[in-house]
C-alpha positions in Angstrom: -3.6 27.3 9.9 -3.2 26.8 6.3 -5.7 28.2 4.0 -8.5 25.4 3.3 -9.0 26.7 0.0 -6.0 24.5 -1.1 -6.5 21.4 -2.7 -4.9 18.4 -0.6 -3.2 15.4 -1.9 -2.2 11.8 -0.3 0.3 10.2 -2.7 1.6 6.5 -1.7 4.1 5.4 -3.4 5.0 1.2 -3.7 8.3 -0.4 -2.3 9.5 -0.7 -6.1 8.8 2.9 -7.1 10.8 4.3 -3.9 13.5 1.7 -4.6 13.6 1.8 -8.5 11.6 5.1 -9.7 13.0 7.0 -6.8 13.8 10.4 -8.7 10.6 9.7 -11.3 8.2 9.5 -7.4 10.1 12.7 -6.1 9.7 14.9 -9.4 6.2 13.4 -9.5 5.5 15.4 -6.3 7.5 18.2 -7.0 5.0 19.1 -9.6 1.6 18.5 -7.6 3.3 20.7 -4.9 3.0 24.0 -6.8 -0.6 24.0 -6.4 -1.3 21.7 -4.0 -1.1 20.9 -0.5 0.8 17.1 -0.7 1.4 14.6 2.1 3.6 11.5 0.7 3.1 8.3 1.9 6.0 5.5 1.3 6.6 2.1 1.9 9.7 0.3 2.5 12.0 0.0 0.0 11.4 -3.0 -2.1 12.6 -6.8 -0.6 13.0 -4.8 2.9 10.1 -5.9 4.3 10.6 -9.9 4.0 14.4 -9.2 4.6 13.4 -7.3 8.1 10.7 -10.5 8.8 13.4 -12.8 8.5 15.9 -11.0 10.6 12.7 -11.0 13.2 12.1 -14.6 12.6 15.5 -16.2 12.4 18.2 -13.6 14.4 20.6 -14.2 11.2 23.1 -11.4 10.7 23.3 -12.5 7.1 20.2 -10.5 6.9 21.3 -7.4 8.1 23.9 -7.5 5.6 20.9 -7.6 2.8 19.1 -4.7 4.2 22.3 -2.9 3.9 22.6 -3.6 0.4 18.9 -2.9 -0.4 20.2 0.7 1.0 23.3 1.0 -0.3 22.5 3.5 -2.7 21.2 5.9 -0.2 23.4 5.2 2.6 26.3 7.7 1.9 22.9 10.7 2.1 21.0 9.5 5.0 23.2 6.2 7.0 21.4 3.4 8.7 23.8 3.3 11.6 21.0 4.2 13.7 18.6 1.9 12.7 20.9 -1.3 12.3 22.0 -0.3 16.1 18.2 -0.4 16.8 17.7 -3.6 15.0 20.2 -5.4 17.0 19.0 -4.3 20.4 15.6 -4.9 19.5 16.5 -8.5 18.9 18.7 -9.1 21.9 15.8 -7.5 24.1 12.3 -9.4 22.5 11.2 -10.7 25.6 10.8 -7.1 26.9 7.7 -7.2 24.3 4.2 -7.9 24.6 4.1 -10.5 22.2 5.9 -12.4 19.3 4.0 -9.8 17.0 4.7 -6.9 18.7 8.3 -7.5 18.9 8.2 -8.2 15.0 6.1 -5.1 14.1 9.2 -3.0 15.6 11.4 -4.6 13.4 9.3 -4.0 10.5 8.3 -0.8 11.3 12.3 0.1 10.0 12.0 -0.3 6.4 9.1 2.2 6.3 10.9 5.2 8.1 14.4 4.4 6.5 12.2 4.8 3.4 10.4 7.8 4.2 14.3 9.7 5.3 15.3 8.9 1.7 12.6 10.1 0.0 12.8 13.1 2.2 16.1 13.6 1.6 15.8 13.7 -2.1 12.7 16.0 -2.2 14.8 18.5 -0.4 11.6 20.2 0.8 10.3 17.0 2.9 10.1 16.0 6.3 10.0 12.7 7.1 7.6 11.8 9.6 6.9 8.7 11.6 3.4 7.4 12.0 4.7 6.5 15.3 3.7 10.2 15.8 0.6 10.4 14.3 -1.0 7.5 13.2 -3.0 5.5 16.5 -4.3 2.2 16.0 -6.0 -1.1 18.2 -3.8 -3.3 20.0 -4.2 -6.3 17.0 -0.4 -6.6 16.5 -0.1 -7.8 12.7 -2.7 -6.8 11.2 -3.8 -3.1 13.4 -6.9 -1.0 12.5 -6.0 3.1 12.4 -8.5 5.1 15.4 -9.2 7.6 13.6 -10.6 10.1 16.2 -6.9 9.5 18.1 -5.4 10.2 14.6 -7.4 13.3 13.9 -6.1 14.9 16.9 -2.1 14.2 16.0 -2.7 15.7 12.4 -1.6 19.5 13.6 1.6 18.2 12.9 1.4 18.1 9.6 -0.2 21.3 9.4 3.3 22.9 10.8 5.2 21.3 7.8 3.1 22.9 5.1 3.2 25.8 7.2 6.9 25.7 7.0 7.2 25.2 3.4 7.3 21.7 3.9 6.1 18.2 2.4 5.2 15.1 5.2 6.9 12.1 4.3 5.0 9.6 6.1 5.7 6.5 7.3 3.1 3.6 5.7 2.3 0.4 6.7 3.1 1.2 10.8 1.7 3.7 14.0 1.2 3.2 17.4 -0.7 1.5 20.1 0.4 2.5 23.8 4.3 3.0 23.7 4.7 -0.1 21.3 4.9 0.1 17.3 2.2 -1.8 15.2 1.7 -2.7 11.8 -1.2 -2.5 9.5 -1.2 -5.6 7.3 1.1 -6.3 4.2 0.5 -3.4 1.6 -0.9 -1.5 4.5 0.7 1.7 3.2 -2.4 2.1 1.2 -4.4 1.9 4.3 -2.3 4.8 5.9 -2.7 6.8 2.7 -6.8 6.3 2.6 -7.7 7.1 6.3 -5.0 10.3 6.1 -7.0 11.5 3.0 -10.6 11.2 5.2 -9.0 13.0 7.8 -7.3 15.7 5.9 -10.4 15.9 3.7 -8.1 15.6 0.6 -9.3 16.4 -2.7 -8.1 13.0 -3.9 -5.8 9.8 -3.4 -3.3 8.8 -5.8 -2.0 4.7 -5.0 1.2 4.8 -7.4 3.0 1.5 -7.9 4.6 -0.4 -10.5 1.2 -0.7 -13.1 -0.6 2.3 -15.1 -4.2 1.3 -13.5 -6.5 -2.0 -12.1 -6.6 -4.6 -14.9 -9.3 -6.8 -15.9 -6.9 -9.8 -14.9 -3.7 -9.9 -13.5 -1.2 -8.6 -16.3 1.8 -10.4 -15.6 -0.5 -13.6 -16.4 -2.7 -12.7 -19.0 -0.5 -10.0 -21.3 -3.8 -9.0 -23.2 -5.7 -8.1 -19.7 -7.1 -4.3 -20.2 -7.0 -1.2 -18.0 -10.4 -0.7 -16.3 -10.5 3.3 -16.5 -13.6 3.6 -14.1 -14.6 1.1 -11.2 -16.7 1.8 -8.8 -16.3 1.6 -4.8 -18.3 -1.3 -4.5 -16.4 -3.3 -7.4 -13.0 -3.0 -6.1 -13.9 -3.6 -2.6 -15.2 -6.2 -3.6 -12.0 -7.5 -6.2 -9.8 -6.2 -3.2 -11.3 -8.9 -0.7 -11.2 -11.9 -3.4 -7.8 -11.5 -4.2 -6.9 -8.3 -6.2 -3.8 -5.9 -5.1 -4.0 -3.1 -6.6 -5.5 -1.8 -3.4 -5.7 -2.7 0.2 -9.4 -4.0 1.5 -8.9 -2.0 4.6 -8.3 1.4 2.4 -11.5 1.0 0.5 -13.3 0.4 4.0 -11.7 3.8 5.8 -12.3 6.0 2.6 -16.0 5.3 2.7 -16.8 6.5 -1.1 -16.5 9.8 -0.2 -12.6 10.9 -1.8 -12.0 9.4 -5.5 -8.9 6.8 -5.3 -7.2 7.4 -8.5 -4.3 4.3 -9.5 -1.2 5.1 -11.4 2.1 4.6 -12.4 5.6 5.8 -11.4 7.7 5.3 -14.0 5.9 7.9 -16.4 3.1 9.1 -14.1 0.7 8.0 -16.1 -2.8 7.5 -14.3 -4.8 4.4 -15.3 -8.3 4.0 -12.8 -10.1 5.8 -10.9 -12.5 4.3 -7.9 -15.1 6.5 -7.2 -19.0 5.9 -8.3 -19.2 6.0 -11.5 -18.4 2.0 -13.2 -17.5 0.7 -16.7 -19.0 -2.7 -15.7 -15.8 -4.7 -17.3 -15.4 -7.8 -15.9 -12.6 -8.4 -13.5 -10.6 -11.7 -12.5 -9.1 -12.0 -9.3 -7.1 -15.1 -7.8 -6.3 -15.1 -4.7 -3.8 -18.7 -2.8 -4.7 -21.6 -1.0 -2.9 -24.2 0.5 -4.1 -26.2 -2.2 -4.5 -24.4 -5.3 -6.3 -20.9 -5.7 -9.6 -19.7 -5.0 -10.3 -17.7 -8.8 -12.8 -15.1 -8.6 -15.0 -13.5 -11.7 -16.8 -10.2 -11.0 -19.3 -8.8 -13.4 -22.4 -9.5 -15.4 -23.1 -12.8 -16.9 -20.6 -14.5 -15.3 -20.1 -18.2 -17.2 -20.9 -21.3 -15.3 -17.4 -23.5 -15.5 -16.2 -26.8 -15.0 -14.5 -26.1 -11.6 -15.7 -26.8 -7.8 -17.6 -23.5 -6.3 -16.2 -22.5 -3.4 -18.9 -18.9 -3.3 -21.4 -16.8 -4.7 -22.3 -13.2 -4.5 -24.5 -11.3 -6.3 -22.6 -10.3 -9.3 -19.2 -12.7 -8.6 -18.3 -16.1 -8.3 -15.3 -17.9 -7.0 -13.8 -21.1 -8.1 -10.9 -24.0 -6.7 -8.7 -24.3 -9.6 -5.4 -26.1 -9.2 -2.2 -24.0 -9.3 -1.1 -26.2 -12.3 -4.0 -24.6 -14.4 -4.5 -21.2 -13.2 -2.7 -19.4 -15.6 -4.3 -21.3 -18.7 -7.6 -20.9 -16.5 -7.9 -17.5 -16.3 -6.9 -16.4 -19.8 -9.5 -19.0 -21.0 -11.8 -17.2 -18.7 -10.7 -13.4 -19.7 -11.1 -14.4 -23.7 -14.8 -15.4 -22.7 -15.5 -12.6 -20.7 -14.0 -10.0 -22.7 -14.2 -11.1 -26.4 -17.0 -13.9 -26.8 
């Protein structure tokens, strides 16, 4: 058994930082290694996911071609032989599935442990391991919740690795129910990174992706949003279920306020938020799609009354229908008011 006295890590890294930020994600964890016990969490590379949905959805070879060249980099180091085989006989054989959604969680599941191979390939000292072998969920194909009592008895394994010297590369976003692979949701790598955290009783989470932190507004839309260093557990489950994506609503849920969730970025490791009690009580402005338009959420104190239908109310937010033709000009009206009036 490893000494508990060692501080444990869950690190997940984003499809664009194992795709683009590769090297920058493995000498990230390289350097939390020397003191502490890490367990990396990866999604799939980047574009995989949607190409593997519509290889599920459509058969087309032409998309098998893509996730070859979404690999190609790698491919000379680790091959995808093996899984392009698997692809292809998973297709042909579909009807030997469950259901529609079971058949196209095994496809998915693919990107994922491709993903994790690479990254523990690179790191030299990592071992990739499939949630398959680890990580137990419900039976809700899609969209699967983790058991964690199963779980908790499956995590020995990791405890061998770190034993040996090594560093788990797990799987995100997939795990098991019965003999058939299941998925978690999209951006359910976060998910799989929170509930191993509880489990392992790690010291912390670190969610690193493309941005330094959570924003008070989306920052590809309004370019003078601003980092929100502290938020608190109830805030961002909260943003998370009205539309923000800097973290998954089913991660917040598993964590249960007990391990601090610290947001950061790849590229230059720099660390933006933290999500544990304490709050800065900045506003925050979520969107989230409708068929129709967006549903635009405000969270914080004093929130302004506008011109727009209500579609809900809590006790510190309120969401609004705004049409997709106005939503951009809408929300940096909304963040100037907010953050500057």
């Amino acid at each position: 058994m490893i000494h508990k006295q060692i501080p444990r890590i869950v690190i997940k890294f984003g499809g664009t930082s194992v795709r683009y930020f590769l090297r920058e994600a493995v000498g990230f964890v390289k350097s939390l290694s020397e003191r502490n016990l890490v367990t990396v969490v990866v999604s799939a590379l980047s574009e995989a996911t949607d190409t593997l949905l519509s290889f599920a959805l459509t058969g087309d070879a032409a998309y098998l071609e893509k996730f070859v060249d979404i690999h190609e980099k790698y491919a000379e180091e680790v091959g995808i032989e093996k899984e392009l085989r698997e692809l292809k006989w998973v297709r042909e054989h579909r009807r030997l599935y469950p259901c529609r959604r079971s058949y196209v969680d095994h496809i998915l599941s693919i990107g994922e442990r491709v993903s994790s191979r690479i990254f523990a390939n690179l790191l030299e000292s990592g071992v990739a391991v499939d949630a398959y072998e680890i990580i137990i969920t419900d039976g809700n194909f899609g969209d699967a919740k983790i058991v964690l009592g199963e779980t908790a008895r499956r995590l020995g394994r990791l405890e061998k690795i770190w034993e040996s010297g090594g560093i788990p590369v797990v799987t995100g976003f997939t795990g098991r129910y019965g003999g058939y692979r299941t998925t978690l949701g999209r951006n359910g790598s976060d998910y799989t990174a929170t509930s191993l955290a509880y489990l392992l009783r790690a010291r912390k989470v670190l969610i690193m992706g493309e941005v330094e932190g959570i924003y008070t507004a989306d920052p590809y839309i309004v370019k003078d949003a601003r980092i929100i260093p502290f938020l608190s557990y109830r805030r961002a489950k909260i943003a998370s279920r009205l539309g923000m994506r800097a973290i998954h609503s089913k991660a917040l849920n598993t964590i249960k306020g007990e391990i601090p969730i610290v947001i950061g970025r790849t590229k230059d490791w720099r660390m933006g938020t933290m999500v544990d009690e304490l709050d800065m009580k900045m506003p925050l402005i979520t969107h989230k799609p409708l068929r129709d338009g967006y549903a635009l959420s405000i969270i914080g104190e004093d929130v302004p009354r506008m011109p727009h239908r209500k579609l809900a109310r809590g006790k510190d937010y309120i969401t609004y229908f705004v049409e997709r033709k106005n939503l951009e000009e809408t929300m940096r009206e909304i963040h100037g008011m907010m953050l500057y009036d």
